[in-house]
C-alpha positions in Angstrom: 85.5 146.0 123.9 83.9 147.8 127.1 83.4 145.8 129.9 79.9 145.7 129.6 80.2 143.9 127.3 82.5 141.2 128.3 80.6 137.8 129.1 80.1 136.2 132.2 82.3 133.3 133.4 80.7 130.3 134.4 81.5 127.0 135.6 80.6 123.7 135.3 77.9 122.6 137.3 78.6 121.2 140.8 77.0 117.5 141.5 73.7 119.2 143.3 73.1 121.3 140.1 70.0 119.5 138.4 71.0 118.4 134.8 69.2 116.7 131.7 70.8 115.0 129.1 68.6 114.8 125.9 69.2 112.0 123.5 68.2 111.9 119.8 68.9 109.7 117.5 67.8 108.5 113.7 68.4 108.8 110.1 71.2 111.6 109.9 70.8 114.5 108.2 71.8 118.1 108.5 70.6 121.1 110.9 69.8 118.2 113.2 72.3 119.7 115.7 71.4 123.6 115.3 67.9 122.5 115.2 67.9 120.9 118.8 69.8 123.8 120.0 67.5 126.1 118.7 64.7 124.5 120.8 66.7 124.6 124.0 67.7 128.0 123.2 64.6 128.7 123.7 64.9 127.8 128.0 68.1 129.8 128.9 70.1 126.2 129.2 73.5 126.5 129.1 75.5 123.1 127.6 77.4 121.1 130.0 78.5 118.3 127.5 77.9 117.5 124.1 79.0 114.8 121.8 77.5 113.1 118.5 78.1 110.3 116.6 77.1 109.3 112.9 77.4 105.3 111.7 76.5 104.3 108.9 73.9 107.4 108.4 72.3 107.2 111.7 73.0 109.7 114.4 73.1 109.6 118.0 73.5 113.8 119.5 73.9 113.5 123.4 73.8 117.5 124.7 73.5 117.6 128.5 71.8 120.9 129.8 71.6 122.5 132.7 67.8 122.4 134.1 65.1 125.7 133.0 64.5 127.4 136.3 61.1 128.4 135.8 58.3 126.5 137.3 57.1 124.1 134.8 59.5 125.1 132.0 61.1 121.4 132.3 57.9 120.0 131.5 57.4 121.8 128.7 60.9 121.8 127.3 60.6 118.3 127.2 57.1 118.3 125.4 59.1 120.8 123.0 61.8 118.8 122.2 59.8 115.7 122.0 57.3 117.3 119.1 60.4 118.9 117.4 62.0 115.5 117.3 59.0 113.9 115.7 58.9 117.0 113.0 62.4 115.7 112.1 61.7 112.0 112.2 63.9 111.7 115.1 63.6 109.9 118.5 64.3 111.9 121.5 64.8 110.6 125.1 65.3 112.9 128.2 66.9 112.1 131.7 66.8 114.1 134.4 70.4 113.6 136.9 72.5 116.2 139.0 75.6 117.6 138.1 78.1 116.6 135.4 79.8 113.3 134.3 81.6 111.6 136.6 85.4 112.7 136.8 87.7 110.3 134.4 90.2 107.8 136.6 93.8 108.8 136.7 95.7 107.1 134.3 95.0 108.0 131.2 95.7 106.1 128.1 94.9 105.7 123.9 94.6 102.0 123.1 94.7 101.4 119.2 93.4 98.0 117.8 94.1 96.8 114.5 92.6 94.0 112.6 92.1 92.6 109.7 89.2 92.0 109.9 88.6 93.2 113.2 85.9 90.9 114.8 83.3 91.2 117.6 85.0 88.3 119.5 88.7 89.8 119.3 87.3 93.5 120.6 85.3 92.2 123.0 88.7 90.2 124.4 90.1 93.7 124.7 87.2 95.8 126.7 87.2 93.1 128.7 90.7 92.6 129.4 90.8 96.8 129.7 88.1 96.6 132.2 90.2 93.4 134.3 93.1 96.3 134.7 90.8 98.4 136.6 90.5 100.3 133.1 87.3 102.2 132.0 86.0 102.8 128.2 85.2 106.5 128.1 85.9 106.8 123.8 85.6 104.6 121.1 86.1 105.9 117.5 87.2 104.1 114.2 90.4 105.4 112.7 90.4 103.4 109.7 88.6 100.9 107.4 91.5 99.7 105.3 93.7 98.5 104.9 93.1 97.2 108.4 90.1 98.4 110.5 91.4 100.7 113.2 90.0 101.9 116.2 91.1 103.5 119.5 89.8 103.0 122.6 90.4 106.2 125.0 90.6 104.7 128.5 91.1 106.1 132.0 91.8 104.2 135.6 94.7 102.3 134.6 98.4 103.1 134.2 99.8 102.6 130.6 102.2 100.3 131.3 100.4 97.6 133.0 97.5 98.1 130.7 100.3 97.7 127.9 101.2 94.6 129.2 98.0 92.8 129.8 96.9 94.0 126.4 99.7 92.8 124.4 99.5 89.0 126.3 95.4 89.2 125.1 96.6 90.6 121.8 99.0 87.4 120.6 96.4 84.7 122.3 93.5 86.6 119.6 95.6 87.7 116.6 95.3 91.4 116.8 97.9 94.6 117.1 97.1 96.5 120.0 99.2 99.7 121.0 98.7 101.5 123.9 100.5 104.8 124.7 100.1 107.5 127.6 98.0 109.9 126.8 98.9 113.8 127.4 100.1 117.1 125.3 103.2 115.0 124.1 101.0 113.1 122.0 100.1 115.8 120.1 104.2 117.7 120.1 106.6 117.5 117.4 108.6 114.3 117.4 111.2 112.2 115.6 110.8 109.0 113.8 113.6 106.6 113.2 113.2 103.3 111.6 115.2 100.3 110.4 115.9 99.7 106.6 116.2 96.2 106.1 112.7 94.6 106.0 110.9 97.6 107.6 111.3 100.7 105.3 112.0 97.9 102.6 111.4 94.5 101.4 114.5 93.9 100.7 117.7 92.7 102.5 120.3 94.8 100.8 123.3 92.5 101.5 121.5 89.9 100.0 120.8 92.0 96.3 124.5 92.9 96.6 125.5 89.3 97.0 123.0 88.6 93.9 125.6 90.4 91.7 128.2 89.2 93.4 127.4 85.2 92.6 128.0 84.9 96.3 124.2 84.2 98.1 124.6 80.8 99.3 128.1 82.0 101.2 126.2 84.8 102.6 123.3 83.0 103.6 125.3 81.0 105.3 127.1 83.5 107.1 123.5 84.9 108.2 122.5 81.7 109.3 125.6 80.8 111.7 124.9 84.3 112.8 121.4 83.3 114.1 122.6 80.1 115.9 124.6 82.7 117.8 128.0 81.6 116.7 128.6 85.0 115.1 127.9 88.7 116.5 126.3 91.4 114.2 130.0 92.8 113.5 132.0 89.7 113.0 128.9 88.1 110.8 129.2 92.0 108.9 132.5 91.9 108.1 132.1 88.3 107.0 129.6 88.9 104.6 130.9 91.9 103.3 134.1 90.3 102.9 132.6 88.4 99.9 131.9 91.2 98.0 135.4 92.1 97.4 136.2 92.7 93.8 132.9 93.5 92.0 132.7 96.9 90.5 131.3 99.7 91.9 128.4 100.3 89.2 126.5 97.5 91.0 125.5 100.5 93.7 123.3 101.9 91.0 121.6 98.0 90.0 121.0 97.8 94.0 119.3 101.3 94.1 117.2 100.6 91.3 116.2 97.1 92.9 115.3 98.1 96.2 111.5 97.8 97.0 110.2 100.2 99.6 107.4 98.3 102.2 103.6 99.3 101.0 102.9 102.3 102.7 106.2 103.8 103.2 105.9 107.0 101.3 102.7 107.8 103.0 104.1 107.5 106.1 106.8 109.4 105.9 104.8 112.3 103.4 101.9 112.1 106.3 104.7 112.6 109.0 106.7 115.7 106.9 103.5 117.3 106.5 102.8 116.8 110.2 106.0 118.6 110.8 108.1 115.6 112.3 111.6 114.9 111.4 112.1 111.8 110.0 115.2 109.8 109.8 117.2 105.8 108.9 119.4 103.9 111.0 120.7 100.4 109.2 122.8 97.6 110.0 123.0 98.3 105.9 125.1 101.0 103.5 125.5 104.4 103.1 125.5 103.7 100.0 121.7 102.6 99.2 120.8 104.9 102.7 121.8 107.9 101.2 120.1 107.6 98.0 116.8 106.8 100.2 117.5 110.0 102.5 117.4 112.1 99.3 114.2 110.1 97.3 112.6 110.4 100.3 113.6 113.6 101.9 114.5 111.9 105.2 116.3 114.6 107.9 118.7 112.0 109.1 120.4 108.8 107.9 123.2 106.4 109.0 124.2 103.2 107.8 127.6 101.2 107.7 129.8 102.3 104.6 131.4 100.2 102.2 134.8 101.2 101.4 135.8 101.6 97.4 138.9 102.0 96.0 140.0 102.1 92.6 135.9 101.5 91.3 135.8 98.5 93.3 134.6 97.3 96.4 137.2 96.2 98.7 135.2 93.8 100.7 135.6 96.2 103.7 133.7 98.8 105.8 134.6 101.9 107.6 134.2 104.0 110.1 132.1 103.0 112.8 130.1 100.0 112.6 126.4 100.5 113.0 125.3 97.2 115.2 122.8 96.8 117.7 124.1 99.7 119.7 124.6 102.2 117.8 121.4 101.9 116.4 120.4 103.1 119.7 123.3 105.6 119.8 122.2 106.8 116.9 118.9 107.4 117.9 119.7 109.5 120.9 122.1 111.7 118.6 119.0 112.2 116.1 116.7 113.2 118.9 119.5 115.6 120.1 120.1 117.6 116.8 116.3 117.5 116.4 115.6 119.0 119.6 113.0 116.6 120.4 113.2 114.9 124.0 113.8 110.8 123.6 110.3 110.5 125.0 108.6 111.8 121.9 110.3 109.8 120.1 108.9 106.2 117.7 111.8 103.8 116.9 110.4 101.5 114.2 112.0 98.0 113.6 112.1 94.3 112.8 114.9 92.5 114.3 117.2 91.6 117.9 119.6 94.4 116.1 117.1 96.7 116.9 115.8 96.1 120.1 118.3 98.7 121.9 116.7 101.1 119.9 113.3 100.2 120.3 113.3 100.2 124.2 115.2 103.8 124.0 112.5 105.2 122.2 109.5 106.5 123.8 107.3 104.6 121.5 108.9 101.0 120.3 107.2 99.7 117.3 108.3 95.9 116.2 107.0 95.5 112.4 106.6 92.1 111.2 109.7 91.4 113.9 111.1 88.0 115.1 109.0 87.2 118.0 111.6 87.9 120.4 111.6 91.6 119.4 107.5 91.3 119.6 107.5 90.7 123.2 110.4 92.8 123.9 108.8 96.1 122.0 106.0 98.5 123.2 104.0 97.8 120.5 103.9 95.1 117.7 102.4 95.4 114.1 101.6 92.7 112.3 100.5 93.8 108.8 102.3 94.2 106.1 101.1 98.1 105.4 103.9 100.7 106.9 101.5 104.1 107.2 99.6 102.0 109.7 102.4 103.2 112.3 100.2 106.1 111.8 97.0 105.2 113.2 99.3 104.8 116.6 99.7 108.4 116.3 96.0 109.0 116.6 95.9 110.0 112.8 93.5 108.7 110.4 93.0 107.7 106.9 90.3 109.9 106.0 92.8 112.7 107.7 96.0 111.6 105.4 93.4 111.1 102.2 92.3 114.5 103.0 96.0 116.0 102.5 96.6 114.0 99.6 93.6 115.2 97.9 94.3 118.9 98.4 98.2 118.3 97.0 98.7 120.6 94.2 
């Protein structure tokens, strides 16, 4: 290309630079948008800002312009774009200003809000408790109508974790999920997610389906329940439990397999995340046995779990190697992120109980799922519904964006 032929660089228009911002809005339909540009084509403006919504078949198209220079061209682009307007059925409103918008505060963060239903009373509790932080509005878009209603606020003027905090205290007093994470480029980066087994990749308690066979629930509930009165720790209560299991055949593996129920929503999530090109993995207070068979249905990148030890076809009613508690959840966590290559910032730890708090805070992104309350106040974020893939809408993905990659699946 010659340089004559190269076009000019320009820059945004400093704050004594008269502006117009032209507004129309109406029934939605297309060309609207190369339509209006047309007309202003039409005036050597040059676009400052543009941004257009459509709800519910009605459009608002905001385009701010840079003023015509010619004497009396404003007055008649606005005569034009007013008669165009009417030839479409549109409205159009015109204001004059200097300049661009105003620069966005510092701090800079994506609040999602999930509800079901999500009501005027609970939303306007969170724009108001965003504007209380200092916080101002600049984005609202709906990320999903089901199976919760979605949106994300994008906000700038307050620090994340503040806002975080006086977000979550408004979200528990109106019975909402609210998540708020930083934004930036790491948003958008590769990144790891870990999550729990138990309860949060699946319904199930898989000590409990193994106790089942074993005719041994009531001991093993029992166990659990000293364990949360606090007069057991994870290991000893482990080894406890396990203990009863000692003697029944090996085949039961296979019955647990087959009973395990994974949590609504789990293979989208983790299909979404594959195809999003994140790495995926299992840490469980649970075994390698039922782990491993999920890593492969699943195809997780990682898994580690707590082994029960076999000999002779049948289980011994003991576990080795190292025991995967509370910490080495966490441990576990940082190893993942370090074979994946992914700093432990960009990483989501997803989880349900105190086992996994370690790994929760460790993680640049905490998620408690249907937790205990004390791993709800002690997480980033907290989701209340019983849908997995809504972990998704946190990552600023929508449904209409995972529908779309479903649909196109050969």
């Amino acid at each position: 290309m010659s340089a004559s032929r190269i076009p000019p660089v320009t820059t945004v228009p400093d704050d004594d630079v008269p502006t117009l911002l032209v507004k129309i809005f109406g029934k939605d339909r297309p060309g609207i948008t190369a339509g209006l540009c047309d007309t202003l084509a039409a005036y050597g403006v040059h676009i400052v800002d543009i941004e257009q919504v459509v709800t519910r078949g009605r459009i608002v198209l905001c385009v701010l312009v840079t003023a015509p220079k010619a004497d009396g061209a404003e007055g008649d682009l606005r005569a034009t774009v007013h008669s165009w307007a009417e030839s479409m059925r549109l409205q159009a409103e015109i204001i004059s200003g200097r300049g661009d918008n105003r620069p966005r505060g510092t701090g800079r963060s994506h609040v999602t809000v999930l509800g079901n239903p999500l009501t005027a009373e609970s939303t306007a509790a969170i724009a108001s408790r965003i504007t209380g932080t200092g916080g101002n509005i600049d984005r609202i878009f709906r990320l999903a109508k089901y199976p919760v209603t979605a949106v994300e606020f994008e906000v700038s003027g307050a620090e994340t974790a503040p806002l975080r905090t006086a977000l979550a205290t408004e979200a528990a007093d109106i019975g909402v999920d609210v998540a708020v994470v930083a934004s930036g480029l790491q948003r958008r980066a590769q990144r790891l997610v870990v999550m729990d087994v138990d309860s949060t990749l699946i319904q199930d308690e898989v000590i409990e389906l193994f106790a089942a066979h074993a005719g041994c629930q009531a001991e093993v509930a029992e166990v659990t329940a000293r364990a949360m009165r606090g007069e057991l720790d994870f290991e000893q209560s482990l080894h406890a439990r396990v203990a009863l299991l000692a003697g029944i055949d090996e085949s039961v593996v296979e019955k647990v397999r087959a009973e395990v129920r994974l949590t609504p929503g789990a293979r989208t999530l983790i299909r979404t995340l594959k195809r999003l090109g994140y790495q995926v993995g299992v840490v469980s207070g649970g075994f390698t046995q039922v782990t491993d068979d999920l890593k492969e249905r699943l195809g997780l990148d990682f898994a580690s779990a707590n082994t029960l030890e076999v000999v002779d076809g049948k289980l011994t009613g003991r576990v080795i190697g190292e025991v995967v508690d509370r910490a080495g959840k966490a441990r576990l966590l940082r190893r993942f992120a370090a074979e994946a290559g992914v700093p432990l910032v960009q990483t989501v730890a997803i989880g349900d109980g105190a086992n996994d708090l370690d790994m929760l805070n460790a993680a640049g992104l905490g998620v408690a799922f249907n937790a205990k309350p004390v791993v709800r106040e002690a997480a980033h974020t907290a989701l209340n519904v019983p849908f997995l893939d809504t972990v998704l809408y946190l990552l600023g993905v929508t449904r209409e964006e995972v529908e779309a990659a479903d649909a196109h699946v050969d």
